[in-house]
N, C-alpha and C positions, 0 to 999 in steps of 0.2 A: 504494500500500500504506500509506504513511504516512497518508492522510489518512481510508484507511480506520479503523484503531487509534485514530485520533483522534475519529470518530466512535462507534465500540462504548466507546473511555475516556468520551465523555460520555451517552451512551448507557445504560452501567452506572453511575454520579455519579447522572443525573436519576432513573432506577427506587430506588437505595441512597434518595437524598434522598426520594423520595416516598414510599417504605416507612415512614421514620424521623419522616415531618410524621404520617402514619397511626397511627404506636403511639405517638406525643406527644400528637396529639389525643384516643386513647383513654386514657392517662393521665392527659389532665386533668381530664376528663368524669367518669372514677370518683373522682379526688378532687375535684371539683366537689361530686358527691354524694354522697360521704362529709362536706367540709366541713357543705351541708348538713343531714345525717340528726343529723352530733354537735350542732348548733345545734338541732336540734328536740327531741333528747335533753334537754339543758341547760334549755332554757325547760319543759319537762315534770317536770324534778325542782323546778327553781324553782317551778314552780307549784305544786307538793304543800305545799313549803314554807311557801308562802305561804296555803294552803288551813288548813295544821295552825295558822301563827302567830294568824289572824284566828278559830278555832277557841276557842284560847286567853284572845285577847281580848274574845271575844262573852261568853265564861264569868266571866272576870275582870270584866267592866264590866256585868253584868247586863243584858244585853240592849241597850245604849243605843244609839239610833238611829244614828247615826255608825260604830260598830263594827261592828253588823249590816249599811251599806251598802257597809265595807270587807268585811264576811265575801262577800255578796253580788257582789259584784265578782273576787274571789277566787276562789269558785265558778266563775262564769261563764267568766274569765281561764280555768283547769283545764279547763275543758270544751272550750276550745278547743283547745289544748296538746294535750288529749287524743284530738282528731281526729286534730291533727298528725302524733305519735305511730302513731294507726294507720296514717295516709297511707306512712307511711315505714318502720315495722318490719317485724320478720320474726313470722312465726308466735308466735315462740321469746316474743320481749318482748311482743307482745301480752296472751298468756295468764299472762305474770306478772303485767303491769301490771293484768289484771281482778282476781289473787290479791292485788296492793299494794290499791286499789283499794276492793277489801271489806274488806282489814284496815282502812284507815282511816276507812272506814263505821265499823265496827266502833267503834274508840277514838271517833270522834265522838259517837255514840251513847252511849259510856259516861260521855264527859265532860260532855254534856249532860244524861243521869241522876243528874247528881250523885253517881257514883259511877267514877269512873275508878279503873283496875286496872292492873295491871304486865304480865297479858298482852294486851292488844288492843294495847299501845305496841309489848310485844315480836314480837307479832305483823306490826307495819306494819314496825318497823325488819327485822325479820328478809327481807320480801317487798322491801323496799326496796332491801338489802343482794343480793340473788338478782337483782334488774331491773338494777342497775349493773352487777356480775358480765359481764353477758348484752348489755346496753348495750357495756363496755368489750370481749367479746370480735367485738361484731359491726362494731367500728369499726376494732380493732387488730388481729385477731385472739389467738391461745391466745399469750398472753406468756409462757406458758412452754416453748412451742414455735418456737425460732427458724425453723422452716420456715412457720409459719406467721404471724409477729409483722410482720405488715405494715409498719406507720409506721420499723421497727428497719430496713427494707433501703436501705442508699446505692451508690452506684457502685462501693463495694469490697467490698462480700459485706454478709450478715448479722451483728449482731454480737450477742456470746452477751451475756444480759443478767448469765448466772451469773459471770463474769467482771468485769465493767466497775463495779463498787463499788455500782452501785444497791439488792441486793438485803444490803446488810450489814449493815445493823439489823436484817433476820429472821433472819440468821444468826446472828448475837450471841445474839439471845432463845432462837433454837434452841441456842444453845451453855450461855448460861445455864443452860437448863431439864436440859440432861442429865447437868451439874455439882450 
């Protein structure tokens, strides 16, 4: 009898154990590619970045061959970024990022018109502002849903964020405002 109990104790130990390597492995694997997806996120804003600065500079410097082959490069950089990007998103940021995408057609076009304006800018930061948005809920989820605030859950629950002092400079401003 003992040695039976001794066999069903290791018995349920190796199934527990091999359960627990199971949901570790699938843990890693989503944050594997979750690390992934924010690093493809990051190089595709950088590249916008970078698309608008050499934008800037083509305009400032008259065209001068040097500038055009950083602007040129920049472009190219962005296009690729911009595969990236589709390789990895969701529906959701694709279709913003075509909406960033033509706003910043857009300001290019204006700035090379020699006529740049306050909305094609507001326009890009506005689309820009809406793909980050959509970027940080698809990586974290709704940060203002602790059931669904991903990166927030550790071994001892969820923590509220409305608690924990993060959000006290909106609160102040909120408080400001209705002073």
């Amino acid at each position: 009898m003992s040695a039976l109990v001794t066999v069903v104790v290791a018995l349920i130990g190796s199934i527990g154990a091999g359960l627990v390597y199971i949901w570790q492995k699938s843990v890693d694997r989503k944050e594997k590619y979750r690390s992934e997806k924010q690093a493809v996120y990051k190089g595709y804003l950088g590249s916008l970045r970078r698309v608008m600065d050499a934008t800037i500079s083509v305009k400032a410097t008259k065209n001068d061959v040097e500038t055009l082959t950083e602007y040129n490069a920049a472009t190219r950089d962005h296009n690729d970024h911009s595969d990236l990007l589709d390789l990895y998103s969701s529906k959701e940021i694709q279709s913003i990022s075509i909406e960033l995408e033509k706003a910043l057609l857009e300001w290019r076009k204006s700035i090379e018109s020699g006529q740049p304006g306050d909305e094609p800018l507001a326009n890009y930061f506005g689309s820009r502002h809406k793909l980050v948005a959509a970027m940080r809920r698809d990586l974290f989820g709704d940060l203002e849903n602790p059931k669904t605030a991903g990166f927030l859950t550790t071994s001892f629950g969820r923590f509220s964020r409305k608690n924990n002092g993060m959000n006290r400079d909106r609160e102040r401003s909120t408080d400001a405002q209705k002073e």
